[in-house]
C-alpha positions as CSV (number, residue, x, y, z in Angstrom):
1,X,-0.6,-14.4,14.9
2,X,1.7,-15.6,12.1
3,X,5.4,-15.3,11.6
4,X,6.7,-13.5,8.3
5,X,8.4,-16.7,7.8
6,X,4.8,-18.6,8.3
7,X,3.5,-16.2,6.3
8,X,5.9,-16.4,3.1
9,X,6.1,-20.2,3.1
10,X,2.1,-20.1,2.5
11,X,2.5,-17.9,-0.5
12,X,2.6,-19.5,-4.1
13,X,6.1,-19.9,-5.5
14,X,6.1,-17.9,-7.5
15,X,5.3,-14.5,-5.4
16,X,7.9,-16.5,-2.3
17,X,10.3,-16.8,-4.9
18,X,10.0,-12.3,-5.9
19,X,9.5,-11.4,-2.7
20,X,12.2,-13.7,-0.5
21,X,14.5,-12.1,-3.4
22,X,13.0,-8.4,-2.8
23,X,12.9,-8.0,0.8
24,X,15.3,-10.5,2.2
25,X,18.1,-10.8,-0.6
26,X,18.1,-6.9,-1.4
27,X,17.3,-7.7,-5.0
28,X,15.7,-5.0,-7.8
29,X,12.4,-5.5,-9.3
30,X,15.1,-5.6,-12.6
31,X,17.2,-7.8,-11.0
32,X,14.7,-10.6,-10.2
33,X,12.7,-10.5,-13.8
34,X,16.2,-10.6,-15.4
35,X,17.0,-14.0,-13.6
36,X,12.9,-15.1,-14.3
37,X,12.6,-14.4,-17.3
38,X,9.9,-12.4,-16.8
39,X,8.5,-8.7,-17.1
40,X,9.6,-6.6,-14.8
41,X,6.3,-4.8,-14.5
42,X,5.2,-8.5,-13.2
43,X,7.4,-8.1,-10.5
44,X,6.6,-5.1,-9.3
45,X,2.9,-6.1,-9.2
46,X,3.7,-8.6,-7.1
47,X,6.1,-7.0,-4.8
48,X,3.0,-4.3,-4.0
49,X,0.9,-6.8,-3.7
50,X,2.8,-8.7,-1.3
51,X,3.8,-6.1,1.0
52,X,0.4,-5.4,1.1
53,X,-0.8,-8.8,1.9
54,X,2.0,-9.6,4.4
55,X,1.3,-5.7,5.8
56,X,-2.5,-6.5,6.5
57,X,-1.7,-10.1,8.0
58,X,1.6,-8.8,10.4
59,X,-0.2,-5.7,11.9
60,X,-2.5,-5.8,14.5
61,X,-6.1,-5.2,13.7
């Protein structure tokens, strides 16, 4: 089984990047398109569909 940190560093940057700041840093969906530059629903997407992806990996099956 994989580590979250195994897990995260095989993401694209992009989705490390939103959700290292999300789920480790305590940062807003707001917060972390502000400092992108990007739209926040963007961010959102890919917080759900990280914690989704990360979910199905982490738990057993």
């Amino acid at each position: 089984m994989s580590t979250l940190a195994q897990l995260l560093a095989s993401l694209p940057e992009e989705q490390r990047v939103i959700l290292t700041a999300h789920y480790l840093r305590g940062k807003s969906a707001a917060e972390i398109a502000g400092t992108l530059g990007v739209p926040q629903k963007s961010v959102e997407n890919i917080i759900a569909i990280g914690k989704s992806e990360l979910l199905k990996a982490l738990l057993p099956k």
